[in-house]
PyMOL commands that place a pseudoatom at each C-alpha (Angstrom):
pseudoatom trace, name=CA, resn=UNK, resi=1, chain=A, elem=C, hetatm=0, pos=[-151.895, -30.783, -17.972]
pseudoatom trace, name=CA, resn=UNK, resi=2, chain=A, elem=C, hetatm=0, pos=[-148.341, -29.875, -18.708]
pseudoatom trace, name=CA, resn=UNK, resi=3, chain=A, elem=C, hetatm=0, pos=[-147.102, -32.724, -16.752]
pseudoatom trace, name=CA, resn=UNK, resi=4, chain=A, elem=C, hetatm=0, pos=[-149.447, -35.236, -18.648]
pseudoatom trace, name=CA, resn=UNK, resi=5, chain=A, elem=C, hetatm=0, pos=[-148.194, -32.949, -21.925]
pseudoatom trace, name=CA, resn=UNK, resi=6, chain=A, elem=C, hetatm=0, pos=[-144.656, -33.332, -21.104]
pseudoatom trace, name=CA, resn=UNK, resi=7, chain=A, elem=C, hetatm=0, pos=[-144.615, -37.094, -20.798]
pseudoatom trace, name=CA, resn=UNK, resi=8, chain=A, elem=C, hetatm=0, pos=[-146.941, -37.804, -24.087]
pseudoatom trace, name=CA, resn=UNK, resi=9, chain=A, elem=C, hetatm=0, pos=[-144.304, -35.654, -25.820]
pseudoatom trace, name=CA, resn=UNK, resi=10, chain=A, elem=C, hetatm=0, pos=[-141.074, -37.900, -24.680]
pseudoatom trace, name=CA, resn=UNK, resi=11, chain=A, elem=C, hetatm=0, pos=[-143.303, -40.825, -26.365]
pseudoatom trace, name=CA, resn=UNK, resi=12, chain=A, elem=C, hetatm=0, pos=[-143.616, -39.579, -29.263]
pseudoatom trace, name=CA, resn=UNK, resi=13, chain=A, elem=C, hetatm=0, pos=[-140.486, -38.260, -29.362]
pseudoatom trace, name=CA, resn=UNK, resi=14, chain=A, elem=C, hetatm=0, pos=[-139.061, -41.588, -28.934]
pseudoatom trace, name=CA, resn=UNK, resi=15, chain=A, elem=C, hetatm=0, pos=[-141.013, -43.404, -31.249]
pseudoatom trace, name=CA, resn=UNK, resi=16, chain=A, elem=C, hetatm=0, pos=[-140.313, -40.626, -34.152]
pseudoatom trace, name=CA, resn=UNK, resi=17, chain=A, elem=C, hetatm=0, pos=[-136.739, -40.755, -33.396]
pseudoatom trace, name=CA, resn=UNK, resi=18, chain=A, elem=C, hetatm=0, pos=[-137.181, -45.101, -33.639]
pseudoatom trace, name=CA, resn=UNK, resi=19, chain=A, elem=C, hetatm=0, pos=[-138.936, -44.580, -36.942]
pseudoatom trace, name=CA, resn=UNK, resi=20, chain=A, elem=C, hetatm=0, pos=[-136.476, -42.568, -38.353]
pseudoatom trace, name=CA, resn=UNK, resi=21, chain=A, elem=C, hetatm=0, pos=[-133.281, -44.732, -37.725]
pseudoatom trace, name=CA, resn=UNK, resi=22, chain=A, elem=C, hetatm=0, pos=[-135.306, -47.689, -39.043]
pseudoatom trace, name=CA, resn=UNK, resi=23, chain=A, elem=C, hetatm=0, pos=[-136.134, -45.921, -42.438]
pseudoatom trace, name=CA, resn=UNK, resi=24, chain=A, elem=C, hetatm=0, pos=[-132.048, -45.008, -42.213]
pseudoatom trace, name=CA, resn=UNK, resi=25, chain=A, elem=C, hetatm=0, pos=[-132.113, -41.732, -41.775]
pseudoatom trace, name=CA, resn=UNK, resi=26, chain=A, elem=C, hetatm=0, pos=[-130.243, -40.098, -39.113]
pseudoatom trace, name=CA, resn=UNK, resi=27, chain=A, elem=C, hetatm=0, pos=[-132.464, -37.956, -36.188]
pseudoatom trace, name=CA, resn=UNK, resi=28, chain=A, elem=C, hetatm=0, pos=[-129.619, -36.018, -35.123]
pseudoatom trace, name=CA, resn=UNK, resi=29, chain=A, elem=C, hetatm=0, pos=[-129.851, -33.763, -38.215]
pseudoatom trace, name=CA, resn=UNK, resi=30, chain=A, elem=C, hetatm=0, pos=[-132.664, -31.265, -38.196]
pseudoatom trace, name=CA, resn=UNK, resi=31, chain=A, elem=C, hetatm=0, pos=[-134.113, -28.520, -40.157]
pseudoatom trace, name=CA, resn=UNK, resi=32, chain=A, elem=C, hetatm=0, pos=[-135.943, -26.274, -37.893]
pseudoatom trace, name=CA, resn=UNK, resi=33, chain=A, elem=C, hetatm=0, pos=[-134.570, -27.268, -34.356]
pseudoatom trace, name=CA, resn=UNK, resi=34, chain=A, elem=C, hetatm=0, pos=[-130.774, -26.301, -33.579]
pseudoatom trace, name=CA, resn=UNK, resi=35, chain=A, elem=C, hetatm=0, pos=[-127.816, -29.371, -34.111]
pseudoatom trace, name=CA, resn=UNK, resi=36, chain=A, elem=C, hetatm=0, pos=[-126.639, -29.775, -30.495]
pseudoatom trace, name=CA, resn=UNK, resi=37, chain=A, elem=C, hetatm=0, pos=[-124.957, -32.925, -28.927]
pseudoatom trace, name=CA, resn=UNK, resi=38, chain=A, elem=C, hetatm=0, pos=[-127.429, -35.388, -28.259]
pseudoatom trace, name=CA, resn=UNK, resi=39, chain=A, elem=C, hetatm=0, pos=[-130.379, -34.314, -29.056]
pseudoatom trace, name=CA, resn=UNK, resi=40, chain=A, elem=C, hetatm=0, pos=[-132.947, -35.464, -32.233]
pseudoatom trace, name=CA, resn=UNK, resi=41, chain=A, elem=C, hetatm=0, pos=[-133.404, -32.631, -33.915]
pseudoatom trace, name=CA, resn=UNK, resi=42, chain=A, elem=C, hetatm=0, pos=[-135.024, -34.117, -37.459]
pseudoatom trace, name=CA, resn=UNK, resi=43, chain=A, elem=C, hetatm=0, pos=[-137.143, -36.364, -34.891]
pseudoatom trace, name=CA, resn=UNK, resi=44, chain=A, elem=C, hetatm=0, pos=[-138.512, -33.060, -32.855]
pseudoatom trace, name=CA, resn=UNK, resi=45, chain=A, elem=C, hetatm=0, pos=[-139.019, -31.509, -36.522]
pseudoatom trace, name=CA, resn=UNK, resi=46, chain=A, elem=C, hetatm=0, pos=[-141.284, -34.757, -37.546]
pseudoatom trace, name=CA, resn=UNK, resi=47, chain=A, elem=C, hetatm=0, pos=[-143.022, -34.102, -34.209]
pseudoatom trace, name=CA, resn=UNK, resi=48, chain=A, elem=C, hetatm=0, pos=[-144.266, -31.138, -34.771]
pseudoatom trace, name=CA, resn=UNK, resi=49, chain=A, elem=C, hetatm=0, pos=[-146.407, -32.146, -37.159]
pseudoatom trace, name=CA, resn=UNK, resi=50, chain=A, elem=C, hetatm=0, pos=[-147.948, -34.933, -35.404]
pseudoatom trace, name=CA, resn=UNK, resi=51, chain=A, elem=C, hetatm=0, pos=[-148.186, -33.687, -31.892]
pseudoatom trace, name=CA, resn=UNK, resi=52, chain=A, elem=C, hetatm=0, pos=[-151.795, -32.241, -32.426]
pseudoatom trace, name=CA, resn=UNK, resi=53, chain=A, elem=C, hetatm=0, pos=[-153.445, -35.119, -33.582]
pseudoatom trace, name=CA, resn=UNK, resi=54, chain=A, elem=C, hetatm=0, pos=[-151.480, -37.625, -31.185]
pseudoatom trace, name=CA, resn=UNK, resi=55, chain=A, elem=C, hetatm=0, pos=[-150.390, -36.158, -28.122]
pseudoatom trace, name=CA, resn=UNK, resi=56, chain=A, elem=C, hetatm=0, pos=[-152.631, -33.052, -27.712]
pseudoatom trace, name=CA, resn=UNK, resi=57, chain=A, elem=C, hetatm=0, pos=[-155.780, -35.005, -28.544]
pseudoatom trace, name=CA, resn=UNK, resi=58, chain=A, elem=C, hetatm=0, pos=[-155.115, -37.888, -26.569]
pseudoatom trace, name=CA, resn=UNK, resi=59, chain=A, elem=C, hetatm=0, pos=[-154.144, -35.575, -23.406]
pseudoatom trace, name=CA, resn=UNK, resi=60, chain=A, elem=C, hetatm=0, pos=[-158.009, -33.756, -23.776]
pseudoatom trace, name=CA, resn=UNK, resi=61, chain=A, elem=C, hetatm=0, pos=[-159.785, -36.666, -24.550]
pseudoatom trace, name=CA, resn=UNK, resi=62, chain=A, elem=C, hetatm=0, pos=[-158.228, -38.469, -21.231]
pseudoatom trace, name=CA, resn=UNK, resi=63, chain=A, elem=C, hetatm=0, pos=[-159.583, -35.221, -19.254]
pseudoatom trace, name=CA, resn=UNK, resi=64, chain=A, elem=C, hetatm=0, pos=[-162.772, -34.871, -20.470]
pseudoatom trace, name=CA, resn=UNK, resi=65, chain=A, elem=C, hetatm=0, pos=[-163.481, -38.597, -20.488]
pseudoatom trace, name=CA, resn=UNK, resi=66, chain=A, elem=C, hetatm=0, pos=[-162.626, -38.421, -16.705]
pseudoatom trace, name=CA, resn=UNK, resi=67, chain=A, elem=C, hetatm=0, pos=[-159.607, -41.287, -17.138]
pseudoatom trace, name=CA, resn=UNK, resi=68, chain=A, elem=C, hetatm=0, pos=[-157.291, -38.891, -15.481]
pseudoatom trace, name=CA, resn=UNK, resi=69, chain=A, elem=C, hetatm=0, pos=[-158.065, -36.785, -12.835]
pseudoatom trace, name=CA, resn=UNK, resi=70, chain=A, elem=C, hetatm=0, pos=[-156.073, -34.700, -10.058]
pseudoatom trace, name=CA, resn=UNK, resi=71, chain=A, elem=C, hetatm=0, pos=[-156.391, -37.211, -7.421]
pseudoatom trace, name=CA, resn=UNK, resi=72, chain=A, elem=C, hetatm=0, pos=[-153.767, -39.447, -10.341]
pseudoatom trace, name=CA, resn=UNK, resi=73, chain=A, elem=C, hetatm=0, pos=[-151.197, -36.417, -9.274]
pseudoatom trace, name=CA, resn=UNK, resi=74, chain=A, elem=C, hetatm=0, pos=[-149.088, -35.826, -6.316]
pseudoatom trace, name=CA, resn=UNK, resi=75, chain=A, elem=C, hetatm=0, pos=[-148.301, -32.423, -5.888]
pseudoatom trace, name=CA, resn=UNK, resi=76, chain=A, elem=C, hetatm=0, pos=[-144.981, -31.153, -4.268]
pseudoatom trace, name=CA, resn=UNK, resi=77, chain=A, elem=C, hetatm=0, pos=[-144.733, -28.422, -2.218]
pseudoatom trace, name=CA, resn=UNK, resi=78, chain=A, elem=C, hetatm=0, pos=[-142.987, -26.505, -4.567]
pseudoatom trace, name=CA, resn=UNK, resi=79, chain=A, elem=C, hetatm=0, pos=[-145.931, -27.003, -6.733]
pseudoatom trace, name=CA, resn=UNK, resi=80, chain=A, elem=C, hetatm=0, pos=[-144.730, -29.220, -9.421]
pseudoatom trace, name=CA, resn=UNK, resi=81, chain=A, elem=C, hetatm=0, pos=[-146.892, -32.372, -9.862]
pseudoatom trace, name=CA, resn=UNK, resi=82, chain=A, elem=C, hetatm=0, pos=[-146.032, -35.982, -10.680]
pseudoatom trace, name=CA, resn=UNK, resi=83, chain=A, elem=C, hetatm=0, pos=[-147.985, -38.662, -11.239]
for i in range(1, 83): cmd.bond("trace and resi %d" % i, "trace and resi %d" % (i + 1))
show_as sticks, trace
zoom trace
Protein backbone atom coordinates (compact mmCIF):
# COMPACT_ATOMS: atom_id res chain seq x y z
CA UNK A 1 0.00 0.00 0.00
CA UNK A 2 2.63 2.54 0.78
CA UNK A 3 4.52 1.67 -2.25
CA UNK A 4 1.33 2.04 -4.51
CA UNK A 5 0.76 5.40 -2.07
CA UNK A 6 4.13 6.67 -2.68
CA UNK A 7 4.04 6.54 -6.45
CA UNK A 8 0.25 8.03 -6.83
CA UNK A 9 1.67 10.87 -4.70
CA UNK A 10 4.82 11.75 -7.17
CA UNK A 11 1.81 12.02 -9.86
CA UNK A 12 0.07 14.23 -8.41
CA UNK A 13 2.73 16.00 -7.24
CA UNK A 14 3.89 16.52 -10.66
CA UNK A 15 0.86 17.43 -12.22
CA UNK A 16 0.07 20.16 -9.29
CA UNK A 17 3.46 21.50 -9.64
CA UNK A 18 2.62 21.58 -13.94
CA UNK A 19 -0.61 23.36 -13.11
CA UNK A 20 0.83 25.83 -11.13
CA UNK A 21 3.67 27.13 -13.49
CA UNK A 22 1.04 27.20 -16.25
CA UNK A 23 -1.37 29.53 -14.22
CA UNK A 24 2.23 31.56 -13.52
CA UNK A 25 2.67 31.06 -10.28
CA UNK A 26 5.81 29.82 -8.92
CA UNK A 27 5.72 26.09 -6.88
CA UNK A 28 8.82 26.71 -5.15
CA UNK A 29 7.11 29.10 -2.69
CA UNK A 30 4.97 27.47 -0.06
CA UNK A 31 2.90 28.23 2.87
CA UNK A 32 2.78 25.27 5.05
CA UNK A 33 5.78 23.10 3.76
CA UNK A 34 9.45 24.50 4.48
CA UNK A 35 11.39 26.66 1.32
CA UNK A 36 14.31 24.30 0.62
CA UNK A 37 16.33 24.00 -2.71
CA UNK A 38 14.44 22.16 -5.09
CA UNK A 39 11.63 21.18 -3.82
CA UNK A 40 7.66 22.45 -4.63
CA UNK A 41 6.58 23.52 -1.67
CA UNK A 42 3.18 25.64 -2.84
CA UNK A 43 2.64 22.40 -5.15
CA UNK A 44 2.87 19.85 -1.93
CA UNK A 45 0.56 22.59 -0.11
CA UNK A 46 -2.14 22.29 -3.17
CA UNK A 47 -1.72 18.53 -2.65
CA UNK A 48 -2.83 18.23 0.40
CA UNK A 49 -6.00 19.08 -0.34
CA UNK A 50 -6.54 16.85 -3.16
CA UNK A 51 -4.73 13.75 -2.14
CA UNK A 52 -7.92 12.17 -0.49
CA UNK A 53 -10.15 12.31 -3.20
CA UNK A 54 -7.39 11.46 -5.96
CA UNK A 55 -4.70 9.46 -4.75
CA UNK A 56 -6.11 7.80 -1.58
CA UNK A 57 -9.34 6.82 -3.31
CA UNK A 58 -7.93 5.62 -6.35
CA UNK A 59 -5.21 3.44 -4.30
CA UNK A 60 -8.50 1.58 -2.28
CA UNK A 61 -10.63 1.33 -5.04
CA UNK A 62 -7.66 -0.53 -7.13
CA UNK A 63 -7.46 -3.02 -3.96
CA UNK A 64 -10.75 -3.77 -3.38
CA UNK A 65 -11.64 -4.03 -7.06
CA UNK A 66 -8.85 -6.73 -7.18
CA UNK A 67 -6.79 -4.62 -10.15
CA UNK A 68 -3.77 -4.81 -7.98
CA UNK A 69 -2.81 -7.50 -6.02
CA UNK A 70 0.53 -8.79 -4.23
CA UNK A 71 1.51 -11.09 -6.89
CA UNK A 72 1.93 -7.15 -9.05
CA UNK A 73 4.89 -6.72 -6.23
CA UNK A 74 8.31 -8.05 -5.94
CA UNK A 75 9.47 -8.07 -2.61
CA UNK A 76 13.22 -7.64 -1.62
CA UNK A 77 14.76 -9.29 0.95
CA UNK A 78 15.08 -6.43 2.94
CA UNK A 79 11.40 -6.22 2.73
CA UNK A 80 10.77 -3.25 0.64
CA UNK A 81 8.48 -3.98 -2.37
CA UNK A 82 8.47 -2.72 -5.95
CA UNK A 83 6.33 -3.25 -8.49
Amino acid sequence: MNAMLSFLYTLLAHDVESALETVGLDPYVGFFHTDRPGRASLALDMMEELRPFMADRLALNLINLNRVKPKDFVKKENGGAYS
